[in-house]
Residue, then its C-alpha position, 0 to 999 in steps of 0.5 A: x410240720x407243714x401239714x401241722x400248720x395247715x390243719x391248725x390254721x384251718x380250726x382257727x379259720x373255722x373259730x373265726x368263720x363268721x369274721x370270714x363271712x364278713x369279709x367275703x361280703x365286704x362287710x369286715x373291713x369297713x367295720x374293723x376299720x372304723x369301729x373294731x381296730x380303733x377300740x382294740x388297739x386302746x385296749x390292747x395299747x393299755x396290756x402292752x404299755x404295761x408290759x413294755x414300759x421299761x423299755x419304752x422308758x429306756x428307748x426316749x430316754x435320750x429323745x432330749x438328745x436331738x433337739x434342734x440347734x434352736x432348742x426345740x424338738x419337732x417330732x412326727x409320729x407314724x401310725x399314731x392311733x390313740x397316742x400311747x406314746x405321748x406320755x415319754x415325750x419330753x415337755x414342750x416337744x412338738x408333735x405331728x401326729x400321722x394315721x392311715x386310719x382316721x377314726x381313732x379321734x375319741x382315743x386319742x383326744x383322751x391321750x392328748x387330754x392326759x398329756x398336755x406337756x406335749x404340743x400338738x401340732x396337727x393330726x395328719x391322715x396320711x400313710x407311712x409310705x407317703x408323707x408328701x404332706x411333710x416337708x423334707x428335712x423338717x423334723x428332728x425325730x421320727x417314732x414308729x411302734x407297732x406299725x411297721x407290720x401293716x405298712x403296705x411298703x416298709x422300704x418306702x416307709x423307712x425312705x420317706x422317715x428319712x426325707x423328713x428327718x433333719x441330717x443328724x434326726x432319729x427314727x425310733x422303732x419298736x416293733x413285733x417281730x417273726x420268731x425264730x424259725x426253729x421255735x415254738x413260738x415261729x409255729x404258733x405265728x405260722x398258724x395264726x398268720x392269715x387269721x391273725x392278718x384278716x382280724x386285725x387290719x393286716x398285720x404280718x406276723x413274720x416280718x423280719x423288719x430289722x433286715x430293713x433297718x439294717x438295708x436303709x441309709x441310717x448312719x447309725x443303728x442302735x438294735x436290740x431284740x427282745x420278748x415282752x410277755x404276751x402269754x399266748x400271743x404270737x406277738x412277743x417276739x420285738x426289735x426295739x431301738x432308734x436309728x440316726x439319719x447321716x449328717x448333711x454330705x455324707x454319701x449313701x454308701x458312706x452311711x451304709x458303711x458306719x452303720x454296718x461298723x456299729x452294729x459289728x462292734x455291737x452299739x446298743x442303747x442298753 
């Protein structure tokens, strides 16, 4: 199996031989950075968002749920790109938008132009492992999709999700998965893995992103795995779901502990 895999990632590294190239130059990375990713990933955001819809729909469907006591919803959104999540925000709700990569304006700009029931409130370029540019305790949720794959530090992002977040805020999660290892599908992401991580702006393939969930100080985790249909992707494999940060007072290891009850007696959203 193993020697399986090296042969295969080796054909796929001699397709994307020239991208290689590039990247020994130093050429790639500020090309894909600035031109590739940011037209990819809105044209990638249209196939999946058609795929994944129902279940995006199912997954903010209770967003209006964490209002504030004031009534307004402040949310923060992690690795934005070009906005495809706007258009399951609630009317009114307040956005902050975060990005590493600055140059998805024209995407986004279309996004918000499209969705101009939400209220933008600043554009942020910030990494999701540091957000000292937003207050602790300042937002009531905090959503993340496809991002929690090329986070250089998925603790410290799941950490600083939880310092911005009010007590009794949401973090919502989906997010591409590694398959399960006795799988065709887990070989196929084993081949593609470097390749797949240098074209697309570092994204892992075999992140077991739900032990980190499962590991944060969340009071509740609400989880569900699932595929989506991307036919001959080695990304079908997803974790969707949303988890509540403990009310003000609670300990760490009190937390930990409602967590781990709720997912024992199988608390789902769905």
């Amino acid at each position: 199996m193993e020697a399986s895999i090296l042969f295969f990632r080796a054909c796929l590294a001699l397709l994307a031989l020239p991208i290689y190239l590039l990247s020994f130059l130093g050429i790639w990375q500020p090309f894909c950075k600035k031109i590739f990713f940011p037209f990819f990933i809105e044209h990638f955001s249209a196939t999946h968002e058609k795929k994944a819809k129902k279940q995006k729909q199912e997954l903010f469907r209770n967003l209006p749920d964490f209002r504030s006591p004031s009534g307004e919803l402040k949310l923060l959104e992690i690795g934005t790109g070009c906005g495809a999540n706007f258009q399951y925000y609630p009317p009114g709700c307040k956005v902050t938008c975060t990005d590493i990569n600055p140059n998805f304006q024209q995407g986004l700009s279309r996004s918000m132009n499209k969705n101009q029931h939400v209220h933008y409130e600043r554009f942020l370029v910030a990494a999701g492992e540091d957000l000292h540019q937003v207050p602790s305790g300042s937002v009531d949720v905090v959503v993340c999709t496809l991002v929690l794959c090329s986070v250089h530090d998925m603790n410290g992002t799941l950490k600083e999700a939880l310092r911005v977040l009010r007590p009794g805020g949401a973090f919502y999660f989906l997010e591409h998965v590694v398959a399960d290892r006795s799988s065709w599908k887990y070989f196929w992401q084993q081949i593609c893995y470097p390749t797949w991580k240098l074209v697309f702006d570092g994204c892992c393939l075999t992140r077991e992103i739900w032990k980190n969930l499962e590991q944060a100080n969340f009071s509740e985790l609400n989880l569900q795995h699932l595929s989506i249909a991307l036919p001959w992707t080695p990304i079908q494999p997803h974790i969707v779901g949303y988890a509540v940060n403990a009310a003000r007072g609670g300990s760490q290891e009190e937390a930990a502990g409602e967590c781990k009850t709720a997912q024992q007696a199988g608390k789902k959203m769905y």
